[in-house]
C-alpha angles and dihedrals in degrees: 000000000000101000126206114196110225119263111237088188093067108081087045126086126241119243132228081246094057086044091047088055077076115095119178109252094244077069111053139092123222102207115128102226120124137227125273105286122275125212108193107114122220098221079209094067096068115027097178097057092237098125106114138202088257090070108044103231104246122192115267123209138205115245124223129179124193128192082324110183129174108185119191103199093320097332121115098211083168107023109193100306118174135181137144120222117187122236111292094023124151108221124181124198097214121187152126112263115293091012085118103253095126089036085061094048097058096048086053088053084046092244088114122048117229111244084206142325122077131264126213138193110195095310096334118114095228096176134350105188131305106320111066136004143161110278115252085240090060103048102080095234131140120213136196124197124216083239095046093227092224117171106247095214097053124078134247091271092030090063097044090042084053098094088039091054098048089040080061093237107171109258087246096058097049099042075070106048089051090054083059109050104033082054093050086050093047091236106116102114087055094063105107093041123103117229099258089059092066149060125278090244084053090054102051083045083059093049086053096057103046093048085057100039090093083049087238111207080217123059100196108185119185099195092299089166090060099091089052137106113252092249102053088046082074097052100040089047082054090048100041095053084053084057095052093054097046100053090038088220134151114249141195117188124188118216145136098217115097089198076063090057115039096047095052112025129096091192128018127208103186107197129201122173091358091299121098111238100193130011123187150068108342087242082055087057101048101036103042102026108187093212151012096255085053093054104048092040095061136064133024111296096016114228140270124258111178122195118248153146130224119228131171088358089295119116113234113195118182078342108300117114103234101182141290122329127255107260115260089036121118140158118348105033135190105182118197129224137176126237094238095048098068134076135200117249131181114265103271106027118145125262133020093000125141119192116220141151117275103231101178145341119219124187114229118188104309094336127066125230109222112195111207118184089224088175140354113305093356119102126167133188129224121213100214140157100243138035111256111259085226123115116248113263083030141123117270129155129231114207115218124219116247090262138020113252085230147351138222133190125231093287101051097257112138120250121272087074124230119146095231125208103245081241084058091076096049103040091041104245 
């Protein structure tokens, strides 16, 4: 359920040039600015040939993580998380706040040391623990804040030229590279302004470009939605995936919104407590959720997991048999199901009804979400096509399917059961 692509890097060794990209840690600098542009282009990175002139075409490059670790006194913010992602790729750190998802990005930009475990780029030893590691100024990523971090005396252009500037790029060459890249943003017109003079969306465009302007083989996003209006999140998701595409890059974007996720990324890793709980497709993530925590942390509204026992082969949930247990299932039961698949009953009703106390009733698009307290401590909530008729703080029935879409122990773990080493959901055993 929790795939790990296979690393084509495995099986290869390792250089002394990929071992000299390493430089001790007394003697880096921690300055994001990228290296002068490239302009090779990794046919991986955009399988579907859309990248333009107007991006640049900058090499892309695949991302690995091994037993990667980043401890603050004796707390484990990353503790030992891996995956591989392939060239090109879209992958979204997903997570609630402090699960490690922004502490893993920036040791992926080289502003945080590994406390151990490797990164790669492609087949470039970026950092190996805590003693030596590629300086952010040397690996070829480009990074946006959530606050854009633009400089408040440069223009528009000035700011996006300013990689470019530092890289030594001849002032030909990157006159030309701003043109680009302001025009693949939208923003030309805004070229002479300063970043007070302009909208916040302006702002984060101009973020963007800057950060693309050195065409980077690595896209590296801290929330940078997060300051927008609901509306213009919309746009700029929509805006952000035509960028990827058109640079070809790989990128890893940091957020807490699942919407955010499922509707950009090509691969989730959805982290909880620095681990990553689950890693894979966002249908992955959705269909065949691993755990508990996976499947009511993702989709609108998130599903339902109820509280049971089985006895006698019999599942028991807030103490009403509902049928026969799935096969495999035994003892402390959470049984999953989904919003749409269940319907509202009158209290009392035969069969696979539990009675609960309707707390609210939210349209949604055309449906509306009813939330019922059916035990202490477990709502659900019922997509249905009409409100209940029900009173708020009332009595009103939710009828179960004949059978959970899933079940999970007492831990979380999925049925059927197997206690799983925390490497086990990272490497896919």
């Amino acid at each position: 359920m929790t795939a790990h692509p296979s690393r084509t890097h495995d099986d290869k060794p390792r250089d002394d040039k990929t071992r000299d990209n390493l430089t001790p840690r007394s003697e880096r600098s921690t300055t994001m600015q990228m290296d002068a542009p490239t302009t090779a282009v990794d046919d991986r990175a955009d399988p579907d040939g859309v990248a333009s002139d107007a991006a640049g075409g900058g090499r892309a490059a695949s991302l690995t993580l091994e037993g990667l670790t980043k401890r603050f006194g004796g707390a484990a913010a990353v503790d030992g998380i891996s995956l591989h992602v392939p060239a090109g790729s879209f992958l979204v750190l997903l997570g609630p706040s402090g699960c490690g998802k922004s502490t893993t990005l920036r040791m992926l930009a080289g502003l945080e040391d590994p406390s151990a475990g490797e990164i790669m780029f492609g087949e470039r030893l970026i950092a190996r623990g805590s003693g030596a590691s590629v300086p952010a100024s040397k690996r070829n990523a480009g990074l946006v804040f959530q606050s854009y971090a633009l400089w408040p005396h440069k223009t528009v252009a000035q700011n996006v030229e300013w990689p470019l500037t530092v890289a030594k790029v001849p002032r030909t060459r990157r006159d030309e590279r701003v043109a680009q890249v302001l025009e693949l943003l939208g923003i030309e017109a805004l070229a002479s302004r300063y970043p007070g003079e302009i909208s916040g969306g302006q702002q984060q465009r101009t973020a963007i470009a800057r950060m693309i302007a050195p065409e980077p083989e690595m896209l590296l996003f801290d929330e940078p939605l997060s300051n927008l209006d609901a509306k213009l999140r919309v746009e700029t998701r929509s805006e952000l995936m035509r960028i990827h595409r058109a640079t070809g890059a790989t990128s890893v974007y940091v957020t807490h919104d699942q919407v955010e996720a499922m509707t950009m990324a090509t691969h989730i890793a959805l982290m909880r407590d620095g681990r990553i709980e689950q890693f894979g497709t966002p249908r992955e993530l959705i269909e065949e959720p691993a755990t508990a925590f996976a499947a009511t942390f993702m989709g609108t509204p998130p599903a339902n997991v109820i509280d049971g026992v089985v006895r006698d082969g019999r599942l028991l949930l807030a103490g009403v048999d509902v049928g026969q247990a799935p096969e495999g299932v035994s003892g402390t039961v959470r049984a999953l199901y989904r919003s749409g698949s269940l319907t509202l009953a009158e209290p009392g009703e035969a069969g696979a009804v539990l009675e609960g106390t309707l707390v609210d009733q939210v349209p949604m698009a055309e449906r509306w979400v009813v939330g019922i307290d059916v035990a202490e401590g477990t709502r659900v909530h019922v997509t249905a096509d009409a409100p209940s008729g029900a009173v708020t703080g009332g009595p009103v029935g939710v009828r179960l399917p004949a059978a959970p879409e899933a079940c999970f122990d007492e831990h979380g773990e999925r049925f059927p059961n197997r206690h799983r080493d925390p490497s086990d959901v990272e490497s896919g055993r």
